[in-house]
Every structure is written in C-alpha cells, then in structure tokens.
Backbone and ligand atoms as CSV (ligand in chain L), in Angstrom:
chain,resi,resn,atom,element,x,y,z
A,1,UNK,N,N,29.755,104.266,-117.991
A,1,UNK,CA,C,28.319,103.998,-117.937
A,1,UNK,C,C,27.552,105.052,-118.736
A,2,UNK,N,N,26.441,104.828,-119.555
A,2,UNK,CA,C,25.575,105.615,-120.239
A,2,UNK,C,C,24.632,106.035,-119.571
A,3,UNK,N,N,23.688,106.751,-120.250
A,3,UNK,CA,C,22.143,107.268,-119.539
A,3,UNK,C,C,21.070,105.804,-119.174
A,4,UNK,N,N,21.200,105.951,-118.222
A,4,UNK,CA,C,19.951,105.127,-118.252
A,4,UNK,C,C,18.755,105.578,-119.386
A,5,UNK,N,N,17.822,104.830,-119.493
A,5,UNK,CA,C,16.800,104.730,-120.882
A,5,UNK,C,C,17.046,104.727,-121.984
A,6,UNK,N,N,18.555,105.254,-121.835
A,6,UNK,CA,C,18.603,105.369,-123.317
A,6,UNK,C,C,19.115,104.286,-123.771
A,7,UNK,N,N,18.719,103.563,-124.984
A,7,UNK,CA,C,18.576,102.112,-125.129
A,7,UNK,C,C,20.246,102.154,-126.269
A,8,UNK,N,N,20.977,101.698,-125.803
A,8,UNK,CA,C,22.350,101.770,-126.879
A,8,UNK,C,C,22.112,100.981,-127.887
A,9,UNK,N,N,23.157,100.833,-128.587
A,9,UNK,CA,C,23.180,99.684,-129.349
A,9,UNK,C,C,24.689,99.350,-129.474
A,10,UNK,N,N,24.863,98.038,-129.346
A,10,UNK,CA,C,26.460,97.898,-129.173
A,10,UNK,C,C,26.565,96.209,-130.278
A,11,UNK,N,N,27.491,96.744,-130.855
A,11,UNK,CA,C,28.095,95.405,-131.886
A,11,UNK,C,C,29.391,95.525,-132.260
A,12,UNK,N,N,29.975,94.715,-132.155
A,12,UNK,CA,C,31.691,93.531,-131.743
A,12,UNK,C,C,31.311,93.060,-132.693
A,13,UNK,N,N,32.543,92.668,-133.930
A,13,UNK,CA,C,32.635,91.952,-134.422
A,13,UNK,C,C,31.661,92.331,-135.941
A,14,UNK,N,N,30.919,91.189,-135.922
A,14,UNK,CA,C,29.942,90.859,-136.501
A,14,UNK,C,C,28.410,90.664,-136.171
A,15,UNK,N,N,28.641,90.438,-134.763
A,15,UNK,CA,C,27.313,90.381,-133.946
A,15,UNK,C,C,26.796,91.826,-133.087
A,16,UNK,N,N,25.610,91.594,-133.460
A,16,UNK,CA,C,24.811,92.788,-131.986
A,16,UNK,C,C,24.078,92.048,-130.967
A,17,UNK,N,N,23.993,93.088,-130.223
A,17,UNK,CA,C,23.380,92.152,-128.693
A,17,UNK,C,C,21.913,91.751,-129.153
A,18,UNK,N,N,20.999,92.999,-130.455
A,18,UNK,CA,C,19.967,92.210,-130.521
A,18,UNK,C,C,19.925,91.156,-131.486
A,19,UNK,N,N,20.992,90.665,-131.934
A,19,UNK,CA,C,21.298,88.975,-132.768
A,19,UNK,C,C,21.036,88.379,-131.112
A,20,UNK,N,N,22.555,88.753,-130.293
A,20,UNK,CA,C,22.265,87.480,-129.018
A,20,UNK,C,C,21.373,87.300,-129.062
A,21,UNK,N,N,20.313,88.711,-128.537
A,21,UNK,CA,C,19.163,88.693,-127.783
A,21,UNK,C,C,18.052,87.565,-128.815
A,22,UNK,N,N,18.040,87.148,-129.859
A,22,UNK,CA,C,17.475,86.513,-130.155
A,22,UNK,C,C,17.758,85.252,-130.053
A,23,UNK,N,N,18.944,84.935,-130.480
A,23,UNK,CA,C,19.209,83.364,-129.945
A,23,UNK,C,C,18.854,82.796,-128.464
A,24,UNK,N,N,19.100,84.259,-127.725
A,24,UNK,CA,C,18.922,84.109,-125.918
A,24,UNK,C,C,17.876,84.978,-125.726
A,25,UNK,N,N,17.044,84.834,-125.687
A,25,UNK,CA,C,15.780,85.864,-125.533
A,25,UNK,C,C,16.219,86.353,-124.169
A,26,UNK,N,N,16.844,85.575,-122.703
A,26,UNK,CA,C,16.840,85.628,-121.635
A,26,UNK,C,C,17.755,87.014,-121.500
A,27,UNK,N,N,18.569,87.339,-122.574
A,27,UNK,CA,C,19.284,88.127,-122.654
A,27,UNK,C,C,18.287,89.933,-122.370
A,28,UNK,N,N,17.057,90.047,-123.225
A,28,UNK,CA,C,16.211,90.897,-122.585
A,28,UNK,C,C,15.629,90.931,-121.577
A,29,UNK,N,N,15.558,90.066,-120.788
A,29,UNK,CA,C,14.922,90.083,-119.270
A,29,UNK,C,C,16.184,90.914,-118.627
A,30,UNK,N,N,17.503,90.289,-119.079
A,30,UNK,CA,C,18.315,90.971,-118.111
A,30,UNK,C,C,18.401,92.522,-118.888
A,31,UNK,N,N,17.893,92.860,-119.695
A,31,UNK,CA,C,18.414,94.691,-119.956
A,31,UNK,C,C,17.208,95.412,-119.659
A,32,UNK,N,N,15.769,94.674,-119.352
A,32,UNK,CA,C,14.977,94.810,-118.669
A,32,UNK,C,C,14.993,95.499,-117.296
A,33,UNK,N,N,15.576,94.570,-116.479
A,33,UNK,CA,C,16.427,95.244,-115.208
A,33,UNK,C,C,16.801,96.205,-115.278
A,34,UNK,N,N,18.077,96.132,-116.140
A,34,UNK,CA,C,18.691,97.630,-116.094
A,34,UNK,C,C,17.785,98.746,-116.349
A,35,UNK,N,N,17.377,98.540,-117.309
A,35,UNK,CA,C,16.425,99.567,-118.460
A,35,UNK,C,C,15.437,99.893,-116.834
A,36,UNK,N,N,14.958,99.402,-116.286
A,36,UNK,CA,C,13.883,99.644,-115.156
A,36,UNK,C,C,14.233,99.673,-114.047
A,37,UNK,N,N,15.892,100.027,-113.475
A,37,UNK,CA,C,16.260,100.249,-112.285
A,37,UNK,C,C,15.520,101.617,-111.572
A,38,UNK,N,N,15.547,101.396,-110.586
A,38,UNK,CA,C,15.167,102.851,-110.120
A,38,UNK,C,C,15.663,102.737,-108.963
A,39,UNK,N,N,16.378,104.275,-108.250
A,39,UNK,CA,C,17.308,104.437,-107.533
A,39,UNK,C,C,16.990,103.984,-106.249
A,40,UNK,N,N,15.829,103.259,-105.988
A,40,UNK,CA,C,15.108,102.653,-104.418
A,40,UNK,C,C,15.866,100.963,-104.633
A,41,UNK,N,N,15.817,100.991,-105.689
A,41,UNK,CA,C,15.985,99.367,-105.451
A,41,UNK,C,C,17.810,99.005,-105.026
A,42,UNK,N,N,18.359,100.068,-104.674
A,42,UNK,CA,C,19.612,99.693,-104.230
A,42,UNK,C,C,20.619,100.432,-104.999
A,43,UNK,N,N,21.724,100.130,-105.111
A,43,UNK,CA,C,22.843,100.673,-105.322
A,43,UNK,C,C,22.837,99.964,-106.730
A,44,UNK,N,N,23.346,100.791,-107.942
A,44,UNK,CA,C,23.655,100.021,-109.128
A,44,UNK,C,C,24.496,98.970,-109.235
A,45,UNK,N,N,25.158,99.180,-108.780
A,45,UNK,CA,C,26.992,98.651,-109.005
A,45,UNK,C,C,26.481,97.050,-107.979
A,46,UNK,N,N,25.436,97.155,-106.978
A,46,UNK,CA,C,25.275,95.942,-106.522
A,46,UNK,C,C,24.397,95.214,-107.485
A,47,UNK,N,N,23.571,95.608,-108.211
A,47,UNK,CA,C,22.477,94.836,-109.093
A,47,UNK,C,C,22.847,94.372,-110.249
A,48,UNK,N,N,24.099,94.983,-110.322
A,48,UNK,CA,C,25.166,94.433,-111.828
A,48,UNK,C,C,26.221,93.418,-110.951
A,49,UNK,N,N,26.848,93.800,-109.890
A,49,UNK,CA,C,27.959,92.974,-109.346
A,49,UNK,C,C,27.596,91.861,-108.687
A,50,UNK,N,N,26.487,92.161,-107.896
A,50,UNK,CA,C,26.161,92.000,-106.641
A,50,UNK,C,C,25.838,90.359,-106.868
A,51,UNK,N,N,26.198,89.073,-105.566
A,51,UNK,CA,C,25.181,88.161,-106.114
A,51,UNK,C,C,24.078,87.680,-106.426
A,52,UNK,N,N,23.682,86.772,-107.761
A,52,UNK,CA,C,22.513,86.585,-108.026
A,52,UNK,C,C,22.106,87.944,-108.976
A,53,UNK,N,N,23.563,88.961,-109.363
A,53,UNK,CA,C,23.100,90.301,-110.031
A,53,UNK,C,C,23.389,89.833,-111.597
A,54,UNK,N,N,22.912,91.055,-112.113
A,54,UNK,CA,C,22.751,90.867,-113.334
A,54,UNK,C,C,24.079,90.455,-114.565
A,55,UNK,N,N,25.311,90.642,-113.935
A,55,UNK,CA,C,26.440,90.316,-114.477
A,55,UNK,C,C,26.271,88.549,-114.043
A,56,UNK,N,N,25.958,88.017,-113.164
A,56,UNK,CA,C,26.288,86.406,-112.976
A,56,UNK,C,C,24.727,85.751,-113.667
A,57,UNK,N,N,24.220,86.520,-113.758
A,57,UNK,CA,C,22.769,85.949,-114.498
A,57,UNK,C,C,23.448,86.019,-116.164
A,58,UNK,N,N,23.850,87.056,-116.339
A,58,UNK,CA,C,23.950,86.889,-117.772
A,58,UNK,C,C,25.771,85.999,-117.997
A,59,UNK,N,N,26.251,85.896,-117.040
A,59,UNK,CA,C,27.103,84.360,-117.306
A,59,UNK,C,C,26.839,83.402,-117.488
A,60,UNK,N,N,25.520,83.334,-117.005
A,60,UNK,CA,C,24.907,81.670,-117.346
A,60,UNK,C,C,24.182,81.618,-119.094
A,61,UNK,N,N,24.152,82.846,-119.488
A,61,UNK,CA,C,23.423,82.889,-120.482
A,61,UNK,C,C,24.411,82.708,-122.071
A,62,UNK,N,N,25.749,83.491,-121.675
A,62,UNK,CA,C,26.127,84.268,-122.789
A,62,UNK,C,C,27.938,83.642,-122.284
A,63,UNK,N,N,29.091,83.450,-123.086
A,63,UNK,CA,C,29.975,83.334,-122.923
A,63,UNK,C,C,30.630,81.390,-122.554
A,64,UNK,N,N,31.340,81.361,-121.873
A,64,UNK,CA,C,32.346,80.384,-121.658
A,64,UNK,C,C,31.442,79.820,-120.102
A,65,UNK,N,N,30.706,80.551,-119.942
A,65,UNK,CA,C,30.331,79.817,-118.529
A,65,UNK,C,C,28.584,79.652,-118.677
A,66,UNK,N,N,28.191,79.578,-120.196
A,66,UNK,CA,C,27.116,79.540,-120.533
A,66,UNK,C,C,26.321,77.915,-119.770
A,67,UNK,N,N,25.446,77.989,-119.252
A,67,UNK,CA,C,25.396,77.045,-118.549
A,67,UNK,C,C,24.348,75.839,-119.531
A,68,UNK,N,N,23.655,76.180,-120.567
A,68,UNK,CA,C,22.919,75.206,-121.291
A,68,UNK,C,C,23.121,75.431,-122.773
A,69,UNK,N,N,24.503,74.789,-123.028
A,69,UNK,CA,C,25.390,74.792,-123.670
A,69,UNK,C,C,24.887,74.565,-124.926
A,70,UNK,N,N,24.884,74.638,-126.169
A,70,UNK,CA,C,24.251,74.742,-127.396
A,70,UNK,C,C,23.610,76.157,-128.051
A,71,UNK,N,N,23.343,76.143,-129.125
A,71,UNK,CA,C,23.223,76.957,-130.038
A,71,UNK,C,C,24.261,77.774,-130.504
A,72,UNK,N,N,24.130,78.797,-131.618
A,72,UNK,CA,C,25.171,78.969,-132.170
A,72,UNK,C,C,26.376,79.598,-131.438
A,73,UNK,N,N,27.400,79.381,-132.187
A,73,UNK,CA,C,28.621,79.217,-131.455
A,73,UNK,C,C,29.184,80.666,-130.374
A,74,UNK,N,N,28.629,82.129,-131.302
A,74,UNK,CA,C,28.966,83.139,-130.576
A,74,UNK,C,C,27.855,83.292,-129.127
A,75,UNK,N,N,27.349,82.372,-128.811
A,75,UNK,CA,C,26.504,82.739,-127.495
A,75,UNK,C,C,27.790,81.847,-126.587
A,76,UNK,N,N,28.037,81.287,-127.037
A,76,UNK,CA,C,29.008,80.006,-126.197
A,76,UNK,C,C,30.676,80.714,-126.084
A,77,UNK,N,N,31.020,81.924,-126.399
A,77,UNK,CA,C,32.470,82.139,-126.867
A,77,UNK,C,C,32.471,83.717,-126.026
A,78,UNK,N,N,33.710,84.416,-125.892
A,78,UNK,CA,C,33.984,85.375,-125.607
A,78,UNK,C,C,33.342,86.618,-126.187
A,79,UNK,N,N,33.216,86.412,-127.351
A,79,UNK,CA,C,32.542,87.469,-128.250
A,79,UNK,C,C,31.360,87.670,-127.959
A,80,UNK,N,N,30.686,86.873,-128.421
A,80,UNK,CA,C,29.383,87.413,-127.828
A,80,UNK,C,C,28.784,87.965,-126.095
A,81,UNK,N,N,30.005,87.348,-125.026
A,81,UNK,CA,C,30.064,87.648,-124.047
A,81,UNK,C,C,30.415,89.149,-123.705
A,82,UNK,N,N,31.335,89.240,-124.323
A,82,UNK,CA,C,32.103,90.883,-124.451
A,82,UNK,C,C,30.813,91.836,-124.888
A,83,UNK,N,N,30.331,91.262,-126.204
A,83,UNK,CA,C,29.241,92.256,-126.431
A,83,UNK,C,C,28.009,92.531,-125.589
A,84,UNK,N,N,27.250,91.214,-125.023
A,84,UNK,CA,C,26.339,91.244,-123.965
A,84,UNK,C,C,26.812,92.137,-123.008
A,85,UNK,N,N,27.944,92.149,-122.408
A,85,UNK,CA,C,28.516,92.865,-121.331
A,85,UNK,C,C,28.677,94.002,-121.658
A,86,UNK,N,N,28.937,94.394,-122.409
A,86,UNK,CA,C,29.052,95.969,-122.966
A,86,UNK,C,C,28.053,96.337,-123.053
A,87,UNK,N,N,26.941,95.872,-124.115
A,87,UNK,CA,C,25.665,96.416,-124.274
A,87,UNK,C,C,25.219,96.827,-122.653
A,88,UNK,N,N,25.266,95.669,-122.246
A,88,UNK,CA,C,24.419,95.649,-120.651
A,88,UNK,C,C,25.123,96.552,-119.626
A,89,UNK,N,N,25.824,96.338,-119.767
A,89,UNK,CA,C,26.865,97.473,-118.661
A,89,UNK,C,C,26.970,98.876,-119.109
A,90,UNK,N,N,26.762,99.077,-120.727
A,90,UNK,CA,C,26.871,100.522,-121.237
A,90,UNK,C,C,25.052,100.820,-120.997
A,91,UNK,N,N,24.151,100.223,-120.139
A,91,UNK,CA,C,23.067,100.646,-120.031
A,91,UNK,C,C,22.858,101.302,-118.881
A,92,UNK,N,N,23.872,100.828,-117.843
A,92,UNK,CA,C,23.561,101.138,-116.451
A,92,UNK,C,C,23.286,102.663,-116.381
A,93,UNK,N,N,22.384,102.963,-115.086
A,93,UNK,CA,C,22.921,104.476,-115.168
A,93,UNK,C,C,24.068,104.607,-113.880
A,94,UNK,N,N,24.732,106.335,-113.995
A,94,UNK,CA,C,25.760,106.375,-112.995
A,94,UNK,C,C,25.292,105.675,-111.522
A,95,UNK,N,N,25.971,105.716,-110.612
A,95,UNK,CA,C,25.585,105.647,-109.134
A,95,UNK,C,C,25.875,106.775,-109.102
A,96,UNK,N,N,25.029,107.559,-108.187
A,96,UNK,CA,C,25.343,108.556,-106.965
A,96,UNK,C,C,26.409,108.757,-106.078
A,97,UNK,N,N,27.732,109.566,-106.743
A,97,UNK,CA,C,28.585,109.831,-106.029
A,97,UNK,C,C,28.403,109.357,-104.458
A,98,UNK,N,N,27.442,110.283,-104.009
A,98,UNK,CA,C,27.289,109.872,-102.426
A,98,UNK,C,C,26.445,108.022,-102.020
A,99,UNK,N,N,26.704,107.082,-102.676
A,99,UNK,CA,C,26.199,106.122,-102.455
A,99,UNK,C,C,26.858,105.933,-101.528
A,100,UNK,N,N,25.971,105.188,-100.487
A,100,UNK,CA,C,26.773,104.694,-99.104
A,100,UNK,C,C,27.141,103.193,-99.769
A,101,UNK,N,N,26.316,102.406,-100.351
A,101,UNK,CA,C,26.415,100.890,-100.537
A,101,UNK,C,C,27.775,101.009,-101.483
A,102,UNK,N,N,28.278,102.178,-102.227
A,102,UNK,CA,C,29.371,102.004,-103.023
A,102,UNK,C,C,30.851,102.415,-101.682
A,103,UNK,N,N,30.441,103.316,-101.185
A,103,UNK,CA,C,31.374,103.781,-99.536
A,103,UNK,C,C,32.101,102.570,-99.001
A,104,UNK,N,N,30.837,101.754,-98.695
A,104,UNK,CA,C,30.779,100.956,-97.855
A,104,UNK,C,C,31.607,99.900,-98.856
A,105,UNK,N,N,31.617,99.053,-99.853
A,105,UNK,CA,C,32.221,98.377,-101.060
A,105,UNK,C,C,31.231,97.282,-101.284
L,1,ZN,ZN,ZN,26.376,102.870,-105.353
C-alpha cells in the first residue's frame, strides 16, 4: 500500500488508469473514496474488501465481471482490471497496526 494523497500513477501494458478512467469516468468516484478516506470512517481493508466496498464496485466497472458490457475492449478484459486494481489499491493508505476491525478479520 502507498501514502494516502499521494495520487500514483500506474500503467500495464499499454494502458493507464487515467485512459480507463476516461472510458469509465465511474472509475474516479471510486479513487475518490480512497483519495478521501479518513481514519473515522472504518477500517481500510473493510472499504476496499468489505461488501458493497470499493474492490466489488470497481468489478462492476472494469474487468470480466464488468456489468454494462461494451466499450473498448481493455475495460472488459483482465488488463485493464489488473491496472484499475493496482492503481486503486496502490492508493490505499496503511491500516493501523492496532486495528481492531483488522484483529477481529
Ligand atoms: Zn484495519
């Protein structure tokens, strides 16, 4: 996991997340989240894992389980999934060793 704020940039392949992010605009709402977590709103690892979290939101968006199927082909495929996920996941910040919600699983 990276610093929170600090905005990465991650590109696979041929594509970057801000190509996805344009084909999927929805793709910035979800780094939004991240980018604006703050340590009240819960445990990280639940707001990325968790259901209804930001890893199953951006399944519907990006990859093989893209749910409104069309446009170009790397939003629909592994690749561009891998990269969304990286970008987005290399945004998180750490959890707090002492998290109870991570203790707890
Ligand atoms: Zn935690």
């Amino acid at each position: 996991m990276g610093n929170a704020k600090e905005r990465v940039i991650t590109k696979m392949g041929n594509v970057t997340f801000e190509q996805l992010a344009k084909m999927e605009p929805k793709l910035l709402e979800l780094e939004k989240i991240i980018l604006n977590y703050k340590r009240k709103d819960g445990c990280i690892n639940r707001v990325w894992y968790g259901q209804g979290g930001v890893k199953e939101k951006m399944s519907d968006l990006v990859g093989n389980y893209r749910i409104r199927y069309g446009g170009p082909r790397v939003l629909n495929d592994h690749v561009g999934y891998d990269v969304a996920y990286r970008h987005l996941y290399d945004s998180l910040p750490n959890c707090e060793t002492e998290c109870e919600d991570c203790v707890v699983g």
